[in-house]
C-alpha angles and dihedrals in degrees: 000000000000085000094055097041087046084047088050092039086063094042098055097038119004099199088053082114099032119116093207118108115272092218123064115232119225116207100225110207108265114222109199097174097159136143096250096023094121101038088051091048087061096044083041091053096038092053094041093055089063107043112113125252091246090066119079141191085252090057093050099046091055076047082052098047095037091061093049096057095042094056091061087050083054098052090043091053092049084075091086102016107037090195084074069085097078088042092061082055089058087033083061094039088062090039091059096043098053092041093043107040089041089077100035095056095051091056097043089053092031095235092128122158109189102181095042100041090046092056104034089050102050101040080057090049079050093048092038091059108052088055095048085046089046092050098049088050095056086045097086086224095093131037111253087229093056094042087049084052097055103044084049083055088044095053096046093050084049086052100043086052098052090045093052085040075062110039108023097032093228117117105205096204083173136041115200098348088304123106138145096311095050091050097054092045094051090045084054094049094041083050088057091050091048094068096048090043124024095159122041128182098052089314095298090119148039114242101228091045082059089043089050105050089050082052094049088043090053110045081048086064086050105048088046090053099040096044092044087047099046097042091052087050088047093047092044096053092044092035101161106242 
C-alpha cells in the first residue's frame, strides 16, 4: 500500500519528493547607486578574502543583528551616561561588519541563499530598527513622537522597495546616494556632535529633534517620489486596452 501511495505521489506530481524549492526564485537587479558603494565593495572584498572558513554568512548576520540591538541599548542607556554615545558609534561599526560581509561571503565563496538570505536580512533590519528607533526614543536626545516617525518612514520605504524587488524585479538597496552605510556613518557623526552640542538654535532644540525632523522630511520626499515613479511605471506596462 506505501509503495502505491509513493508510486501515485510521483504521478500526480513528480517533485513531491524533491528537495528542491516549489517556488521558483527570481534574482531582481540590485541598484546600489550610493555615495561610498565602490570604495565598500573593495573593503568588503579585501576583509572577506581573509575570514576564516569557520566563519559563515549565518555568523555574521547574528554579528550583524547583535550590534543593532545593542546600539539601541546604547542609545537607551545614554540617557543617564552620555558616553553610551560613543558606544552606539562602535554598536554601528559591528552592525555594519556582520549586514554588509554576510553577503559578501556567500557570493565569494558561491554559497549564496537567496531566499533565505532576502528574507533573513531584511525582517533583522526591521527588527533592527525598531530597536535602534526605540533606543533613540528612551535617550532623552530625541522626542518619542519624531523617532516614531522615523522608524514609520523607515518601515514604509522598507515596504515600497520589497514590493518593487516583486513586481518590477529591481532591488534599491540606496535612495539618493544614500543607503545603509551612509546612514550609519551620519547617525556616528551625529552621535560626536552630540556630545559638543546637544541643543542647537540658542538652546531651544534638541539637535537630534532638529536631525530628525530633516531626516523625516527627507525620507517623506522618497517615499513620494519612489512610490509615484514606480506606480506610473506600473500603470504604464499593464495599461488596460
Amino acid at each position: 500500500m506505501e509503495n502505491a501511495w509513493t508510486d501515485f505521489c510521483e504521478q500526480v506530481n513528480p517533485a513531491v519528493f524533491n528537495q528542491k524549492p516549489s517556488y521558483p526564485f527570481r534574482d531582481a537587479t540590485r541598484f546600489q547607486q550610493s555615495f561610498l558603494a565602490k570604495t565598500e565593495k573593495q573593503v568588503l572584498l579585501w576583509i572577506a578574502a581573509r575570514v576564516p572558513e569557520s566563519i559563515n554568512s549565518d555568523h555574521l548576520t547574528a554579528l550583524g543583528f547583535a550590534g543593532q540591538i545593542a546600539a539601541g541599548i546604547s542609545y537607551a542607556l545614554a540617557r543617564w551616561n552620555r558616553w553610551w554615545l560613543i558606544g552606539v558609534i562602535l554598536c554601528l561599526a559591528v552592525s555594519w561588519l556582520g549586514d554588509s560581509l554576510d553577503g559578501t561571503i556567500a557570493r565569494l565563496r558561491r554559497k549564496q541563499r537567496p531566499r533565505y538570505g532576502f528574507y533573513v536580512d531584511h525582517m533583522i533590519d526591521s527588527v533592527g530598527a525598531l530597536a535602534l528607533m526605540a533606543g533613540l526614543a528612551l535617550s532623552g536626545y530625541m522626542h518619542p513622537y519624531i523617532a516614531i516617525g522615523l522608524l514609520i518612514a523607515f518601515l514604509l520605504l522598507s515596504i515600497q522597495s520589497y514590493l518593487a524587488t516583486y513586481t518590477l524585479g529591481e532591488f534599491q538597496l540606496s535612495f539618493w546616494s544614500f543607503g545603509p552605510t551612509e546612514l550609519r556613518l551620519l547617525l556616528s557623526i551625529g552621535n560626536l556632535a552630540l556630545l559638543r552640542w546637544p541643543t542647537v538654535l540658542k538652546g531651544h532644540y534638541h539637535l537630534f529633534d532638529v536631525g530628525g525632523i530633516v531626516g523625516l522630511v527627507g525620507m517623506t520626499a522618497m517615499l513620494v517620489v519612489f512610490v509615484g515613479r514606480n506606480t506610473h511605471r506600473l500603470y504604464l506596462e499593464e495599461r488596460i486596452p
